[in-house]
C-alpha positions as semicolon CSV with decimal commas, in nm:
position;residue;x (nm);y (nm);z (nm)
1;X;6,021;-9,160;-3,784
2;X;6,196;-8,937;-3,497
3;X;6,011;-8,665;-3,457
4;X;5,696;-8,773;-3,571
5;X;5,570;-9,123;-3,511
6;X;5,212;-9,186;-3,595
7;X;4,977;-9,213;-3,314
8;X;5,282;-9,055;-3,017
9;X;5,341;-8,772;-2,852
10;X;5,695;-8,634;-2,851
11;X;5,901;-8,643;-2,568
12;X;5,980;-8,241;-2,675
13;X;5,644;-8,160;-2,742
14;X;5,447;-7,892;-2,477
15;X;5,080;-8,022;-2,415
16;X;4,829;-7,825;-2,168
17;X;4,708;-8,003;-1,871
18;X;4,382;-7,846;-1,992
19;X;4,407;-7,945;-2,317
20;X;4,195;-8,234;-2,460
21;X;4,333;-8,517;-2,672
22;X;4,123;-8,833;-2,848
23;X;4,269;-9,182;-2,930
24;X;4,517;-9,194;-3,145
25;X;4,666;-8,804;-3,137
26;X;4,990;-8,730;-3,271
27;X;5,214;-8,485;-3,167
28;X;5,554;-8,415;-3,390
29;X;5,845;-8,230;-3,182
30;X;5,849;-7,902;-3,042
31;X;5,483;-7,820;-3,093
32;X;5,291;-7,615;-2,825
33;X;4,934;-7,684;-2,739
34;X;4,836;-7,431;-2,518
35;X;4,503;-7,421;-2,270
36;X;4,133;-7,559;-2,378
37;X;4,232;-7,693;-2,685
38;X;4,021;-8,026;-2,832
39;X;4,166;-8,251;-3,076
40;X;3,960;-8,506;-3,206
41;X;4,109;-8,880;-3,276
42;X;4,334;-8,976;-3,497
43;X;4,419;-8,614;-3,636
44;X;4,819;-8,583;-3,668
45;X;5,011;-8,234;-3,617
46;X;5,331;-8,202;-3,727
47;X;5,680;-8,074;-3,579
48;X;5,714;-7,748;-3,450
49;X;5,307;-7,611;-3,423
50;X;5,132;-7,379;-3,223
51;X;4,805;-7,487;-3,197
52;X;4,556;-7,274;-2,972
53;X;4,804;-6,913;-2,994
54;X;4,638;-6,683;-2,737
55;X;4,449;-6,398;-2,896
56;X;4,558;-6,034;-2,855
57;X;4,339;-6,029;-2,548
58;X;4,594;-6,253;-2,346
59;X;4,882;-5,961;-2,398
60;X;4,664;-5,651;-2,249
61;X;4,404;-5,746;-1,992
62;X;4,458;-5,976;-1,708
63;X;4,210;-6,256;-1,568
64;X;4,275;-6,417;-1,959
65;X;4,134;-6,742;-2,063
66;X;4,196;-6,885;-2,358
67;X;3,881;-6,931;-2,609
68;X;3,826;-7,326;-2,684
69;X;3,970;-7,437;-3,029
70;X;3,811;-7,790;-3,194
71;X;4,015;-7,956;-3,413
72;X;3,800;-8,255;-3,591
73;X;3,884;-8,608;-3,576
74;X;4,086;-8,733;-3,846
75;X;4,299;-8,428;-3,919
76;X;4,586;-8,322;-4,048
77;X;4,837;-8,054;-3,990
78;X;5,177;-7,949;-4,121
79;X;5,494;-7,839;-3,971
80;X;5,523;-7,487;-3,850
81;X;5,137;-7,405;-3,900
82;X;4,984;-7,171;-3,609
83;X;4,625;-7,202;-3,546
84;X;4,477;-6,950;-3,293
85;X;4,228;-7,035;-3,001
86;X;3,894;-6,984;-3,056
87;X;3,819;-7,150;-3,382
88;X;3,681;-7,465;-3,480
89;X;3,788;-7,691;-3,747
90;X;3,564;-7,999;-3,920
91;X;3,677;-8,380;-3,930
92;X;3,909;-8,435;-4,207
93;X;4,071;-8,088;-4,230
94;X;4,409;-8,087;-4,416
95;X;4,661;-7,820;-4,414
96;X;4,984;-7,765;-4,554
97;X;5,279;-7,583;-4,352
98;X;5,340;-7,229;-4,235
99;X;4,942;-7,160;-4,259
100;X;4,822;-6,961;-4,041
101;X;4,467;-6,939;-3,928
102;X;4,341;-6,688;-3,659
103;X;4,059;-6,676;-3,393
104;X;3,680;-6,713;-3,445
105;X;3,707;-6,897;-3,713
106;X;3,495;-7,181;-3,837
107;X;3,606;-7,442;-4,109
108;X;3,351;-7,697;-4,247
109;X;3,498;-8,078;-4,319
110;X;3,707;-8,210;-4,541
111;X;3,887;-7,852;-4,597
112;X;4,255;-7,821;-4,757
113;X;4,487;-7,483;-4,666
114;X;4,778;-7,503;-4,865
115;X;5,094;-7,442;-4,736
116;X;5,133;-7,025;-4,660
117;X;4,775;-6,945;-4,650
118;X;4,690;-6,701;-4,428
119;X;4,333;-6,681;-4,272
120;X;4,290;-6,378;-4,084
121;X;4,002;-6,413;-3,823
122;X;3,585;-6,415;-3,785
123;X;3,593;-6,619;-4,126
124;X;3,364;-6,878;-4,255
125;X;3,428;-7,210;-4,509
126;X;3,215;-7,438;-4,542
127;X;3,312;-7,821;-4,655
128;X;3,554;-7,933;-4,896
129;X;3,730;-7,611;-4,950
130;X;4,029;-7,576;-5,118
131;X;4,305;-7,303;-5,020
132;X;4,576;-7,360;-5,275
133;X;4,929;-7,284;-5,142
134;X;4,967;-6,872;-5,060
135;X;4,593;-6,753;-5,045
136;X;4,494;-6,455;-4,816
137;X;4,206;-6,431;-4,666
138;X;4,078;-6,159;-4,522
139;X;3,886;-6,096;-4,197
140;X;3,513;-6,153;-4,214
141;X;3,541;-6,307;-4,560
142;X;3,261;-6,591;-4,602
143;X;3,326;-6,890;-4,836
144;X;3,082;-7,152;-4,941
145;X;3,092;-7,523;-5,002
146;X;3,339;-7,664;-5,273
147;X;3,472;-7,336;-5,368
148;X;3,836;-7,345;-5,493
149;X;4,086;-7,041;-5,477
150;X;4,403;-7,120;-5,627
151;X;4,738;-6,967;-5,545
152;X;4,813;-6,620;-5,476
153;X;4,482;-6,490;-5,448
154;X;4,360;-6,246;-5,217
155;X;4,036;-6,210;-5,074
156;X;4,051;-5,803;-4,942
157;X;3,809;-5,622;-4,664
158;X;3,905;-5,257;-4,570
159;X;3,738;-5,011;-4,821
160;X;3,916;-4,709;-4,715
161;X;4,251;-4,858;-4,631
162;X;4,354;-4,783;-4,330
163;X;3,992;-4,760;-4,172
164;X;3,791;-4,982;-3,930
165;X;3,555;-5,019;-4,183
166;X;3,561;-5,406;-4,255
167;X;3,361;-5,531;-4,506
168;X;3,408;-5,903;-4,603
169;X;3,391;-6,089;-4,977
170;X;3,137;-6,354;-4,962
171;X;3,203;-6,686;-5,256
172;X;2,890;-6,864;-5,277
173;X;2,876;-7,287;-5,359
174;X;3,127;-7,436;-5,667
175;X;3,273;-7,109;-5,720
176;X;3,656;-7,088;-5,862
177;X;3,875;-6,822;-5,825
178;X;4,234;-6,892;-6,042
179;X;4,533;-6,782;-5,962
180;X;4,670;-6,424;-5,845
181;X;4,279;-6,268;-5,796
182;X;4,244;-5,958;-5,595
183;X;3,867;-5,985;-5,504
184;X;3,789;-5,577;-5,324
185;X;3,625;-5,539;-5,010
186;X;3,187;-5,635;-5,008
187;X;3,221;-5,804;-5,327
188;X;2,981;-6,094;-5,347
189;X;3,075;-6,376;-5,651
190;X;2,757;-6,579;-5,693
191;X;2,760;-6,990;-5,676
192;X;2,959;-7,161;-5,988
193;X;3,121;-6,845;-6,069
194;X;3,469;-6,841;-6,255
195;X;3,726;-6,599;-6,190
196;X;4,036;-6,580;-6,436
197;X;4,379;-6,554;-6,333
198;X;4,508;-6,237;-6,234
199;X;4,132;-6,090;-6,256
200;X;4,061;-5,783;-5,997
201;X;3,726;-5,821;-5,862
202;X;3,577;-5,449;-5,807
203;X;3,211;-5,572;-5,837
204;X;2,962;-5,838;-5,766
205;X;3,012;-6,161;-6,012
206;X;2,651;-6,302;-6,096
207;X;2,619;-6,688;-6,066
208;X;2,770;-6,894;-6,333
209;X;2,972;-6,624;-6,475
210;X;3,293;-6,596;-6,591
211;X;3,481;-6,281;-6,572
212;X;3,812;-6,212;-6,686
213;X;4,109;-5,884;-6,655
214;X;4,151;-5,589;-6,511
215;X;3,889;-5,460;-6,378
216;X;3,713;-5,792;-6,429
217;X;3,410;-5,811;-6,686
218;X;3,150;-6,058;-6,763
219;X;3,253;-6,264;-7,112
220;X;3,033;-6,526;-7,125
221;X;2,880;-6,804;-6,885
222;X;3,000;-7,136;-6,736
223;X;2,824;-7,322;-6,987
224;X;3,004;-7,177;-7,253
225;X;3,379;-7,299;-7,179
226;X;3,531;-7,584;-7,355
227;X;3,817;-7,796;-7,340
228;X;4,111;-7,679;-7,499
229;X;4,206;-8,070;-7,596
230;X;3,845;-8,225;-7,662
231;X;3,605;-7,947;-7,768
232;X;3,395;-8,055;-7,415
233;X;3,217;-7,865;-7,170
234;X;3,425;-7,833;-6,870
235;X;3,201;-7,659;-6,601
236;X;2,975;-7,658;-6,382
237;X;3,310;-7,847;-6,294
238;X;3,132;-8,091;-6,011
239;X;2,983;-8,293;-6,347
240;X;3,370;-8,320;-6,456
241;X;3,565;-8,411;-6,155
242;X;3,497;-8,577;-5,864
243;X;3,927;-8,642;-5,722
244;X;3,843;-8,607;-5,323
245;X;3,477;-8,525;-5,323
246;X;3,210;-8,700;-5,191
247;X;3,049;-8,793;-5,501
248;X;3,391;-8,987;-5,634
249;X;3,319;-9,313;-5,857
250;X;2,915;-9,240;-5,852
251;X;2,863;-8,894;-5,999
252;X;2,714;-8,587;-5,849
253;X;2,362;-8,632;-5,932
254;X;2,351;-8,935;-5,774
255;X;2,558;-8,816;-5,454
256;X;2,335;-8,500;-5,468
257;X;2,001;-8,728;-5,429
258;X;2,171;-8,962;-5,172
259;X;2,264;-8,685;-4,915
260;X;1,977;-8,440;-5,040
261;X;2,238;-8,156;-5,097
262;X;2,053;-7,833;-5,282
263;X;2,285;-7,650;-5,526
264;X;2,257;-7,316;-5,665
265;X;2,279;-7,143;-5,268
């Protein structure tokens, strides 16, 4: 397909000497990889990327060097997405366009960003995240393993806006955050929480609870939520779903014994 044939490099594209590339890279047109970027095999970036963006260091003192960014085998990135230097990214990753995801941070495997998503620096998520389409999140923020944060949600970090203060939300294991959440500044939400849509998180959500409105209250737990169409309990989700997860076609139990994964963290 011109502009993006699997396992090429386009003729338009602007690679760094310095730069490192495994078997099997693909490059769509017009993207920039700048200095002491790695890029594992196989992963694919799309048409017009920047992939390693200088920090703000590079624009103020001289004698620069750009911080190494590791991009895991087996990726895959969008058109238009900008991914700053100094971060490393798991095997597997998955983004879609226009995200944006800025220095020292460190993704787990298997992650999806949806397209928009804005990850602002010294952040954490751990494997098999997924960033719907349009999420912010904020510097120092920390999210577990298998969390999901649906669209529109924003994860916040300056107490006394503007300050230098920066405190980050932390979203333990399983947790779900629906759509349009504002989660404040410090606020921890414990593993296999649930946040409703539109919820504003002012305080710390215990583990396995859901909380719902504005400011968001406790209602009742995880285990109490049924399906709308069957009457069935629906959470802890992991023993409902399995679409993309390592457990798929054998159940969680049995994945959980297999790799010796602890829940509850």
């Amino acid at each position: 397909m011109e502009g993006l044939t699997i396992g090429r490099i386009h003729s338009t594209a602007i690679v760094s000497k310095s730069a490192t590339l495994g078997a099997g890279v693909t490059i769509g047109a017009g993207t920039i990889v700048y200095d002491n970027v790695r890029i594992g095999e196989g992963v694919v970036i799309g048409p017009y990327c920047t992939i390693g963006e200088p920090i703000a260091t590079y624009y103020r003192h001289d004698g620069y060097r750009n911080p190494d960014l590791v991009i895991g085998p087996r990726s895959l990135i969008r058109s238009h997405t900008v991914i700053y230097a100094g971060s490393t990214i798991g095997a597997h990753f998955e983004c879609g366009h226009r995200a944006t995801i800025r220095e020292n941070t460190r993704i787990g495997s298997h992650c999806r960003v949806g397209t928009l998503c804005d990850i602002q620096g010294d952040c954490h998520l751990g494997d098999y995240v997924r960033l719907h389409s349009n999420v912010h999140v904020s510097q120092k923020s920390w999210i577990g393993n298998f969390v999901w944060i649906f669209p529109y949600t924003v994860l916040t970090n300056d107490p006394h806006p503007p300050s230098n203060l920066l405190q980050g939300v932390r979203i333990d294991d399983f947790a779900v955050l629906a759509t349009m959440v504002v989660v404040l500044p410090g606020v921890h939400i414990g593993h296999d929480a649930l946040v409703g849509a539109k919820a504003l998180v002012r305080e710390d959500v215990p583990p396995e609870a859901v909380v719902v409105g504005s400011p968001a209250k406790q209602i009742c737990t995880i285990h109490e939520v049924r399906s709308r169409r069957t009457g069935e309990p629906v959470y802890p989700w992991r023993e409902h779903f399995d679409r993309g997860m390592p457990w798929e076609g054998i159940g969680f139990e049995v994945w959980a014994k297999q790799s010796g994964f602890c829940t509850g963290r």
